[in-house]
MITI-196685 format. One record per residue (C-alpha): x, y, z. Coordinates in nm, 2 decimals. Example, Ala and Ser with C-alpha at 12.3 -4.5 7.8 and 13.67 -1.06 7.14 Angstrom:
REM residues 2
+--------+--------+--------+
|     px |     py |     pz |
+--------+--------+--------+
|   1.23 |  -0.45 |   0.78 |
|   1.37 |  -0.11 |   0.71 |
+--------+--------+--------+
//
This chain:
REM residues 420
+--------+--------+--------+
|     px |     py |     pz |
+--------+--------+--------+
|  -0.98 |  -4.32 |  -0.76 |
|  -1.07 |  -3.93 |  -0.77 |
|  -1.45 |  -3.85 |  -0.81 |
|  -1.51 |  -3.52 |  -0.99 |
|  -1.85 |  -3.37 |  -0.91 |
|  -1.90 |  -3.09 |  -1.16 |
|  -2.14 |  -2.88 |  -1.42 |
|  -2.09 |  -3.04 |  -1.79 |
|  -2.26 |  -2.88 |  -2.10 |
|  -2.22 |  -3.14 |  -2.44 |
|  -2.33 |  -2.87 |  -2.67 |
|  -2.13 |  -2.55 |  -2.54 |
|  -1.87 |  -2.77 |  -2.41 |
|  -1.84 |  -2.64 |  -2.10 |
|  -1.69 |  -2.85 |  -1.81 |
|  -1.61 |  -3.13 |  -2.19 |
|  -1.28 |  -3.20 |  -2.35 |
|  -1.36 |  -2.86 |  -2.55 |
|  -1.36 |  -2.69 |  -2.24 |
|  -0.98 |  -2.52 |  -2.24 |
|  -0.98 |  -2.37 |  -1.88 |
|  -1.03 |  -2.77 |  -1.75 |
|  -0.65 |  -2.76 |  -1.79 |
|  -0.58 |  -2.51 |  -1.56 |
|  -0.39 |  -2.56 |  -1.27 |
|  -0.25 |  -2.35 |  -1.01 |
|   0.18 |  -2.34 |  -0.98 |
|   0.31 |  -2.16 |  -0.69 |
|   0.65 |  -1.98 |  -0.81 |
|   0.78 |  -1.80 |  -0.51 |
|   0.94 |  -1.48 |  -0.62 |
|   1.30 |  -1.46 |  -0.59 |
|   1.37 |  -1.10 |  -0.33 |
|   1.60 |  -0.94 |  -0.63 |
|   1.25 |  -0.98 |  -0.80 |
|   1.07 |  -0.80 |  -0.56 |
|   1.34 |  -0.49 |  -0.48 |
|   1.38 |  -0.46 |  -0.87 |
|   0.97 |  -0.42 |  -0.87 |
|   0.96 |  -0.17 |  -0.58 |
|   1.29 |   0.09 |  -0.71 |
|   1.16 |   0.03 |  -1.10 |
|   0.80 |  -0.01 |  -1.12 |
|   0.58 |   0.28 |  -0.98 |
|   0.26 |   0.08 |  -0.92 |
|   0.46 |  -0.16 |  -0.75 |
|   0.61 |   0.11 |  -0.50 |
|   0.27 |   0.26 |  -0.44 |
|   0.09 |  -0.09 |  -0.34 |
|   0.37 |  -0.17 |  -0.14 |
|   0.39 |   0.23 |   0.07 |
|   0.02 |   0.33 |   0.06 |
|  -0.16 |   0.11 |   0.29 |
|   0.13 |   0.16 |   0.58 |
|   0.10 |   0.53 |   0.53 |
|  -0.25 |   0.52 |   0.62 |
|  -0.27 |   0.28 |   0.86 |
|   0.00 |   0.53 |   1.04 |
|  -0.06 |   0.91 |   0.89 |
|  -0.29 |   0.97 |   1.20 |
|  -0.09 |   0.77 |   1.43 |
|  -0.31 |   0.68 |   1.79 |
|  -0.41 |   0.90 |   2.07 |
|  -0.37 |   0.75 |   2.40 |
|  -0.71 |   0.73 |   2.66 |
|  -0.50 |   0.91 |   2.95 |
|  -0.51 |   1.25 |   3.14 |
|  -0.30 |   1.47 |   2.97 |
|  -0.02 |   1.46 |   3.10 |
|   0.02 |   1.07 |   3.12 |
|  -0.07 |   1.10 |   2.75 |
|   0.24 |   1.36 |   2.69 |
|   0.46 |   1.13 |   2.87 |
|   0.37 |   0.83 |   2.64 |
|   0.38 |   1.04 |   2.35 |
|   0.76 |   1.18 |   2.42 |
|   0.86 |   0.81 |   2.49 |
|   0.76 |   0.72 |   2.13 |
|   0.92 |   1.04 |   2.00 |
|   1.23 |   0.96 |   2.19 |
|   1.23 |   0.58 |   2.02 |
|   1.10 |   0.71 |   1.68 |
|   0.82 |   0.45 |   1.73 |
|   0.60 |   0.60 |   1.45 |
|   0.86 |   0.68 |   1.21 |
|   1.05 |   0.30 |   1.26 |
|   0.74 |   0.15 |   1.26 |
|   0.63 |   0.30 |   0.88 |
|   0.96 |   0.17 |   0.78 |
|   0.89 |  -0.19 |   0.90 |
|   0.57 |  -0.21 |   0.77 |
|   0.63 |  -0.13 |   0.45 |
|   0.98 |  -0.41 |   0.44 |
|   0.71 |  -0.67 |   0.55 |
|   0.48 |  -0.57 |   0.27 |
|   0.77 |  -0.58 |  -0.01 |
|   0.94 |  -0.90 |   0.17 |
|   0.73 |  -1.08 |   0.36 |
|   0.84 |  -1.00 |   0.70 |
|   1.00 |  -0.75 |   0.92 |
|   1.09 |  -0.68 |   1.27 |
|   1.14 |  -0.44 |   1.53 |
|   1.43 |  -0.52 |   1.79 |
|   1.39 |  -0.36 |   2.11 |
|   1.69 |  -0.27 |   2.30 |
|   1.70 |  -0.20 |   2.70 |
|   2.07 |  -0.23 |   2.73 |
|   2.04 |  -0.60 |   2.92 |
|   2.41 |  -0.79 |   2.81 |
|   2.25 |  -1.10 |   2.66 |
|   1.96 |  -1.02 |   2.46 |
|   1.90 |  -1.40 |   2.45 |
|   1.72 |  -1.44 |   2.76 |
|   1.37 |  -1.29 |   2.80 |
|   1.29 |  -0.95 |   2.88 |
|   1.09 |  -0.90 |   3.19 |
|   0.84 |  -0.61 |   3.15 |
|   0.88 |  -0.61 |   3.55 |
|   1.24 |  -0.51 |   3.50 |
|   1.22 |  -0.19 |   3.28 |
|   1.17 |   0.11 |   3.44 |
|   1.14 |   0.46 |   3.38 |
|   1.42 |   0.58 |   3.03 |
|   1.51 |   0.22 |   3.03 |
|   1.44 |   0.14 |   2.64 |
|   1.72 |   0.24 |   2.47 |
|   1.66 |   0.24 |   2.09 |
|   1.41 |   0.04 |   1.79 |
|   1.62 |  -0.08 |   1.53 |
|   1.40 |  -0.23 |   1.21 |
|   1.57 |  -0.51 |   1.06 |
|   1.44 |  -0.67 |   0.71 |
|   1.38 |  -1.03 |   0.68 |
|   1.72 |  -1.13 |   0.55 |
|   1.89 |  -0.96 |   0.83 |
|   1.70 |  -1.14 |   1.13 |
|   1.62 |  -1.56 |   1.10 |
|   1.33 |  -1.70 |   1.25 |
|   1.39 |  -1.99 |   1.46 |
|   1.19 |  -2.31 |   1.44 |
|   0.76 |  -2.21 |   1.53 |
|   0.72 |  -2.29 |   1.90 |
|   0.42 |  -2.56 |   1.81 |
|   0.32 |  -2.63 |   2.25 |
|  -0.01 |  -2.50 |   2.27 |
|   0.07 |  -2.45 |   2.64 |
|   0.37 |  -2.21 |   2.53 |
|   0.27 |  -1.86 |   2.58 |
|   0.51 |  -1.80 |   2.25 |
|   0.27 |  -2.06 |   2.03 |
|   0.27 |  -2.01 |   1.66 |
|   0.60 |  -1.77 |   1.72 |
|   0.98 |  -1.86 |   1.66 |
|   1.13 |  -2.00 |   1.95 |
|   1.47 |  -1.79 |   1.91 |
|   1.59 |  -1.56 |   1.64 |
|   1.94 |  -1.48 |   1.54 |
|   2.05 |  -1.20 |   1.37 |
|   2.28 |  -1.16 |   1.06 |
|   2.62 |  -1.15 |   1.32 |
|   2.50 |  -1.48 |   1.46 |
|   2.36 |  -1.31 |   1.83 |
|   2.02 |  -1.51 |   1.95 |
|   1.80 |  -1.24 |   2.03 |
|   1.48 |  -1.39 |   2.26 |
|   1.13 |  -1.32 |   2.12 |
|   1.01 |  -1.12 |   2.39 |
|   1.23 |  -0.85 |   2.28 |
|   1.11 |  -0.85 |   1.92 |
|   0.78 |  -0.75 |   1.71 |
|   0.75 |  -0.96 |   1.45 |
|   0.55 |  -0.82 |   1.15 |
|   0.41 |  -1.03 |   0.88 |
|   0.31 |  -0.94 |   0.51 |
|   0.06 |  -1.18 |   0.34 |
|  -0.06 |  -1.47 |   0.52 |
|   0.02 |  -1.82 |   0.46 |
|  -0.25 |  -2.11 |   0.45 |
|  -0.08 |  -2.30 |   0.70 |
|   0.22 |  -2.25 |   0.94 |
|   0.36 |  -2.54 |   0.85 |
|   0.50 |  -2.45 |   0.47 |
|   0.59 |  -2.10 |   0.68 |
|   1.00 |  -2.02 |   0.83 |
|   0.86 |  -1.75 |   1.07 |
|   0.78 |  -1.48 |   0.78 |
|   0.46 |  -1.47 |   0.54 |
|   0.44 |  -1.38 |   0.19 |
|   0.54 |  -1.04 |   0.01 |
|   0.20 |  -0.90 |  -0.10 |
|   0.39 |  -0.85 |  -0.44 |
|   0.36 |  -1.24 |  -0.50 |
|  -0.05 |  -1.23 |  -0.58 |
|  -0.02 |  -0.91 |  -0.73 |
|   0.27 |  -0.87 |  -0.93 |
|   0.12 |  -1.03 |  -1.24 |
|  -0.19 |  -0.78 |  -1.24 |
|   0.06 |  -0.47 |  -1.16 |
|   0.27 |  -0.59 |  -1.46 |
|  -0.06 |  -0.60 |  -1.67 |
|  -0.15 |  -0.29 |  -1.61 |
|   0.20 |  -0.10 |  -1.66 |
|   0.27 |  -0.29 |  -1.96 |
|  -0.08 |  -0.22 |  -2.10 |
|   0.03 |   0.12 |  -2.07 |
|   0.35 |   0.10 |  -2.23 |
|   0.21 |  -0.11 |  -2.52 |
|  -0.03 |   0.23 |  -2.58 |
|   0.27 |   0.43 |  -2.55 |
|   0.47 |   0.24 |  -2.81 |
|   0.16 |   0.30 |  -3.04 |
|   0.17 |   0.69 |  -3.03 |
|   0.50 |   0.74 |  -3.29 |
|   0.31 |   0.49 |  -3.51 |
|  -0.06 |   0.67 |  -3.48 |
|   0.03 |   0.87 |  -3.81 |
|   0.17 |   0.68 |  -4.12 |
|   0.26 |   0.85 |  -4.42 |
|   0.22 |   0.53 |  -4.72 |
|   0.29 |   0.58 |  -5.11 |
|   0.27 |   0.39 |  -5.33 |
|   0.57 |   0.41 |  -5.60 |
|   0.51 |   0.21 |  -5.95 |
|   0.85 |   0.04 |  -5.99 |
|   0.93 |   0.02 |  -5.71 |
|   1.09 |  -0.33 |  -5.68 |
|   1.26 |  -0.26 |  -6.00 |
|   1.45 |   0.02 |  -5.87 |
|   1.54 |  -0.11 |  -5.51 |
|   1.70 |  -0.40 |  -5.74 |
|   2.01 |  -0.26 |  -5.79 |
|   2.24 |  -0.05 |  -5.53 |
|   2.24 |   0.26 |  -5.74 |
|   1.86 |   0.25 |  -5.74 |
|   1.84 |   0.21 |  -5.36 |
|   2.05 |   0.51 |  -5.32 |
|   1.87 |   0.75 |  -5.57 |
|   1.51 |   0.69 |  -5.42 |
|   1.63 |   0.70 |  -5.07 |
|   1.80 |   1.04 |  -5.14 |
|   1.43 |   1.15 |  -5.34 |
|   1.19 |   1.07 |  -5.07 |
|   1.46 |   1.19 |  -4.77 |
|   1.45 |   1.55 |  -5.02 |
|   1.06 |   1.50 |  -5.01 |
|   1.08 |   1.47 |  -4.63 |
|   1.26 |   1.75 |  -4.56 |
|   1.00 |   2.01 |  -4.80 |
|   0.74 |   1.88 |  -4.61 |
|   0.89 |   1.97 |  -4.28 |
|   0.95 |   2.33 |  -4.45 |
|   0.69 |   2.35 |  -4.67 |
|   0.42 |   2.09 |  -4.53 |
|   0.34 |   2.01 |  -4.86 |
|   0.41 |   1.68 |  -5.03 |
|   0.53 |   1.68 |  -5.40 |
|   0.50 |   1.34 |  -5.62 |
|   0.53 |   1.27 |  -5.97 |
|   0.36 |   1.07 |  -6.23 |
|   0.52 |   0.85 |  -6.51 |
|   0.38 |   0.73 |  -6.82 |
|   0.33 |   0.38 |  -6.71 |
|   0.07 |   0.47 |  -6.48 |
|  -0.20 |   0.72 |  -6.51 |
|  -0.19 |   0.74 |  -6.12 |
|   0.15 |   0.77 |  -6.10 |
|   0.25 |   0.74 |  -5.72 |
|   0.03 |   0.77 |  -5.49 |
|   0.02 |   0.89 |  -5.13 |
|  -0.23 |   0.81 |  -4.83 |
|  -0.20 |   0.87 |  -4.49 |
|  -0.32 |   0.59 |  -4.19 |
|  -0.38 |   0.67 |  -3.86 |
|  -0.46 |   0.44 |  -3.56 |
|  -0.76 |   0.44 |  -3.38 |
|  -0.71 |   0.49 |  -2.98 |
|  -1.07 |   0.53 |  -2.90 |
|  -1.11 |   0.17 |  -2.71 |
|  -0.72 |   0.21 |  -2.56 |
|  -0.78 |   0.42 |  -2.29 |
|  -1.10 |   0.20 |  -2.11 |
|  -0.83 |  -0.10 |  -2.20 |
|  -0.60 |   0.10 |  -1.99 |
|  -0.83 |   0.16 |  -1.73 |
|  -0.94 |  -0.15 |  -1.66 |
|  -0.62 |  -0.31 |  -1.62 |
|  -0.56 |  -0.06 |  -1.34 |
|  -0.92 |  -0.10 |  -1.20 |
|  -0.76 |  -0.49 |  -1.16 |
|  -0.43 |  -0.38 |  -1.02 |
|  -0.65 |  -0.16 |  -0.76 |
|  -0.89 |  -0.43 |  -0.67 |
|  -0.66 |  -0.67 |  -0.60 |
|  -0.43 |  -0.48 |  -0.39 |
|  -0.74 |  -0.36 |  -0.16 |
|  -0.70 |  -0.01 |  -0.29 |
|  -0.96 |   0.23 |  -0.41 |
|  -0.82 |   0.36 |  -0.79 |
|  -0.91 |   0.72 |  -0.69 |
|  -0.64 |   0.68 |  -0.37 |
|  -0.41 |   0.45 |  -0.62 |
|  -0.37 |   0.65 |  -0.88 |
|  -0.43 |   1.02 |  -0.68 |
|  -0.71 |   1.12 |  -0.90 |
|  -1.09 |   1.22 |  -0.89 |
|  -1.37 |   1.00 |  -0.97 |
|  -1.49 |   0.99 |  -1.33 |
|  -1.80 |   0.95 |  -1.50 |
|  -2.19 |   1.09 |  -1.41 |
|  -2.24 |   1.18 |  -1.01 |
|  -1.95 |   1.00 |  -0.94 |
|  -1.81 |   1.11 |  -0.58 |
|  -1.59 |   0.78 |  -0.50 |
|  -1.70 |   0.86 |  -0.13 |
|  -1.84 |   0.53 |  -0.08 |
|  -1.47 |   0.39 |  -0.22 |
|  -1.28 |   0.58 |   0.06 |
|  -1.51 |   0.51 |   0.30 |
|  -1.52 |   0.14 |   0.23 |
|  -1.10 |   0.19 |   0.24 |
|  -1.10 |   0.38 |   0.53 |
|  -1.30 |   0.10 |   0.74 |
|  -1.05 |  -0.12 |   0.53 |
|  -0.76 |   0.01 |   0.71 |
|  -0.89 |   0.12 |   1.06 |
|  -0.98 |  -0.29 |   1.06 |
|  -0.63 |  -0.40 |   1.01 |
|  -0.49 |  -0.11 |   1.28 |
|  -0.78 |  -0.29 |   1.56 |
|  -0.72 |  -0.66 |   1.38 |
|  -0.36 |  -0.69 |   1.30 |
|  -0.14 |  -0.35 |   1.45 |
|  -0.24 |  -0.34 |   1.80 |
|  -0.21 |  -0.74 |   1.87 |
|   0.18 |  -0.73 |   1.69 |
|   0.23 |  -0.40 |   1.93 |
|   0.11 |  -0.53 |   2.26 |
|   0.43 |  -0.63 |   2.40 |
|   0.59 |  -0.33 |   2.32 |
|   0.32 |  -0.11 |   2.44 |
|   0.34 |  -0.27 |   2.78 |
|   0.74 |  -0.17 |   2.77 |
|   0.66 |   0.20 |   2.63 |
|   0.44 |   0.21 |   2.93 |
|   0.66 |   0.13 |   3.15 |
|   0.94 |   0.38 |   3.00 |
|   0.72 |   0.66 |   3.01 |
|   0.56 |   0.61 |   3.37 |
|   0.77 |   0.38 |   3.51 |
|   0.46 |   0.16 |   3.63 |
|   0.27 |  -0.07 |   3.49 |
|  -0.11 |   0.15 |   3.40 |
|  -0.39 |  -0.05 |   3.19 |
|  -0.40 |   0.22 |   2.98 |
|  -0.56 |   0.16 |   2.62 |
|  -0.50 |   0.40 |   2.32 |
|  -0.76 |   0.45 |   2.00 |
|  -0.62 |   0.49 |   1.62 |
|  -0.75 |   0.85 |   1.55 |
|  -0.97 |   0.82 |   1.18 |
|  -0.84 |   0.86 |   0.87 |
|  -1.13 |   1.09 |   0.73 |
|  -1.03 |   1.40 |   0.90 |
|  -1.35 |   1.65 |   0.94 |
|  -1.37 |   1.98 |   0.82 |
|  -1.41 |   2.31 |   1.08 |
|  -1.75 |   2.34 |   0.99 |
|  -1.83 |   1.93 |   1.07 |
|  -1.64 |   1.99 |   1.44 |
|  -1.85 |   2.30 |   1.52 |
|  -2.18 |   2.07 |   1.44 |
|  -2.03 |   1.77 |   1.62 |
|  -1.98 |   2.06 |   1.90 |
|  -2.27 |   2.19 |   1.94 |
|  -2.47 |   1.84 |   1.95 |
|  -2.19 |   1.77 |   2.26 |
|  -2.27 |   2.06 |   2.41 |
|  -2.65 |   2.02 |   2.40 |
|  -2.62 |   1.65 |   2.54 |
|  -2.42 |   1.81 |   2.83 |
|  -2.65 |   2.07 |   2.91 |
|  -2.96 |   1.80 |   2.91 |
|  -2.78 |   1.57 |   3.13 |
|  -2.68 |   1.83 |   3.37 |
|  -3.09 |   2.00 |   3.37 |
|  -3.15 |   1.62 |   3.35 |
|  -2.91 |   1.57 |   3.70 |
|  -2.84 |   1.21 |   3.58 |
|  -2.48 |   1.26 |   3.57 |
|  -2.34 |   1.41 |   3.93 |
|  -2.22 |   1.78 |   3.83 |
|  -1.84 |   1.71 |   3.93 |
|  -1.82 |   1.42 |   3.69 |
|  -2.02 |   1.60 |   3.41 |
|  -1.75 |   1.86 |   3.43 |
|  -1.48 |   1.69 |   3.43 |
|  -1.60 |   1.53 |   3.16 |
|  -1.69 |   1.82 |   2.95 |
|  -1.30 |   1.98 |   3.02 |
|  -1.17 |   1.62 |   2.82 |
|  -1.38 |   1.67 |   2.58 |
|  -1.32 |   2.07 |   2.51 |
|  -0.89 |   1.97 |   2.56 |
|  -0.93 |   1.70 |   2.31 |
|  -1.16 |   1.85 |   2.10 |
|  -0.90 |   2.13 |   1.95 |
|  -1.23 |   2.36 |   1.90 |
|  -1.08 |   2.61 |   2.14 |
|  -0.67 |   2.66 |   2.11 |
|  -0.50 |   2.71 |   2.47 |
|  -0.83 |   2.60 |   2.68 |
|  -0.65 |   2.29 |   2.76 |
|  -0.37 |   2.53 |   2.95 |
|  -0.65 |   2.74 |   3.10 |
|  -0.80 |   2.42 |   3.28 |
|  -0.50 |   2.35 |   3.40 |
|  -0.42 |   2.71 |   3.59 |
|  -0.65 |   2.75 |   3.92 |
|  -0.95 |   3.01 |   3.85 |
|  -0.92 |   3.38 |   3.91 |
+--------+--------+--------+
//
């Protein structure tokens, strides 16, 4: 027997047989991947949902904690693999799908034995290839907590039938699943949860759009009228009047009737319009839903400024910008780990515990780098009068900073040639 432990109300029949949302229950329909692609190609809120949040998570791409030139060889090993550009495209496929992956390829003859990290050396990766759920299948979820490959696919084989090991692929998931067991490897496209609200909200606009050819309405009223529609030869001679009456109102914009005897009115003409004063808040709070429930601020959704009084919609970035830079620490470094160790290696040909930050999404303006400069620059010049920090160290400090910085263009270079 179920116990049910919950609020009841006999008069407003709340939680009572009147109660109509005690019915509900929760179906899960999974959403068949035709489904999705039509959505993405067809449905422009859909697209943007699906593309914005990998954009950003990537538009500033990472800079890498390293003396320059270390940091230019890392960054012209990810040029040479199109890292950041394959990596965009993945991300977004596991968004619309569910799941993606990067294969990494170092040449080796059988791809399904492991890759050792120790083995790759300097120009040894050879490519990234993104591959889409449907053309790479998880294997069954390696489920030995002792395995360092727990809660990932033991094997995976691509669409020719080739076993590929997991150490030489990044998996990347879309939405999460409540529990690995119901899961083949993949998560969820983030189009499953949201699909309904998106559809809301684009066909909320189209209803309002089907409204506008029907916002003016010419209506008269013609004594008769069944009488003379009776017959075929009445049907035809008051279509041809009012189609005549049509046309001298597009020429003339004036509308002639006539009376009759019958009626002292005669016919009579009035003109109806619809009211769209209430449409527009409908509108915008169907997309205010979409927007909420795809984690999206509507001013970075729809591309437009904030409305109504001292509206800034800084606080909405801002909250969307820590949004993001919390997935990049949470989510993009851990699925990029094993292939940062491998970049690593391909760019120095060593192993280096190097660590990289993702550089922030709210870019500052010249004027916000000068201040940011000059408060540097004062802490430097205390802790040198200060002597806490030994000079050499201070300095060398201070040079990272001003290469880093950009404030100067070409002081970078001018460190680098010996004085005088």
């Amino acid at each position: 027997m179920w116990l049910a432990d919950r609020l009841a109300n006999l008069v407003s029949g709340l939680g009572g047989p009147r109660d109509k949302s005690t019915g509900n229950l929760h179906v899960h329909v999974p959403r068949a991947r035709a489904e999705l692609d039509a959505a993405y190609r067809d449905n422009w809120l859909a697209r943007k949902v699906v593309d914005i949040v990998p954009f950003d998570m990537l538009r500033e791409w990472r800079a890498w904690q390293a003396p320059p030139e270390v940091a230019a060889a890392l960054a012209a090993s990810e040029e040479r693999l199109g890292l950041q550009d394959r990596l965009l495209r993945a991300l977004r496929l596991a968004r619309l799908h569910g799941g993606a992956a990067l294969l990494i390829g170092d040449g080796a003859p059988d791809p399904s034995l492991p890759l050792d990290p120790d083995t790759v050396g300097q120009g040894d990766l050879r490519y990234l290839h993104v591959l889409p759920r449907g053309r790479i299948q998880a294997g069954p979820i390696e489920r030995d907590p002792l395995s360092p490959w727990f809660g990932e696919p033991q094997v995976y084989t691509l669409a020719g039938g080739q076993a590929v090991h997991p150490s030489r692929v990044v998996r990347l998931l879309g939405a999460a699943l409540p529990d690995d067991a119901v899961s083949d490897g993949w998560g969820d496209s983030v189009l499953q949860a949201l699909l309904e609200a998106i559809d809301q909200a684009t066909a909320a606009a189209a209803h309002i759009a089907a409204m506008l050819p029907e916002a003016k309405q010419d209506v008269i009223s013609v004594p008769g009228l069944s009488q003379a529609l009776s017959t075929e030869d009445g049907t035809a001679a008051l279509t041809e009047r009012f189609a005549y009456a049509a046309r001298m109102k597009g020429l003339f914009g004036m509308l002639l009737l006539e009376g009759d005897g019958r009626s002292p009115e005669g016919e009579r003409y009035q003109q109806k319009q619809l009211d769209f004063s209430g449409l527009p808040e409908v509108a915008r709070l169907f997309l205010q839903i979409a927007a909420g429930a795809a984690d999206i601020p509507v001013t970075r959704l729809l591309g437009q400024s904030p409305a109504g009084l001292n509206a800034t919609g800084e606080s909405d970035i801002r909250n969307y910008h820590d949004h993001v830079a919390a997935r990049q620490n949470v989510e993009l470094t851990p699925a990029l780990a094993r292939l940062d160790r491998l970049l690593i290696r391909d760019a120095l040909g060593r192993d280096e515990p190097l660590r990289y930050a993702w550089r922030p999404l709210a870019q500052a303006s010249e004027r916000e780098k000068a201040e940011i400069g000059r408060l540097k620059a004062e802490t430097a010049a205390m802790l040198a009068r200060e002597g806490v920090v030994p000079a050499g160290v201070l300095a060398r400090g201070v040079e990272g900073w001003l290469s880093a910085a950009d404030l100067f263009p070409g002081i970078a270079a001018a460190f680098e040639r010996p004085a005088g």
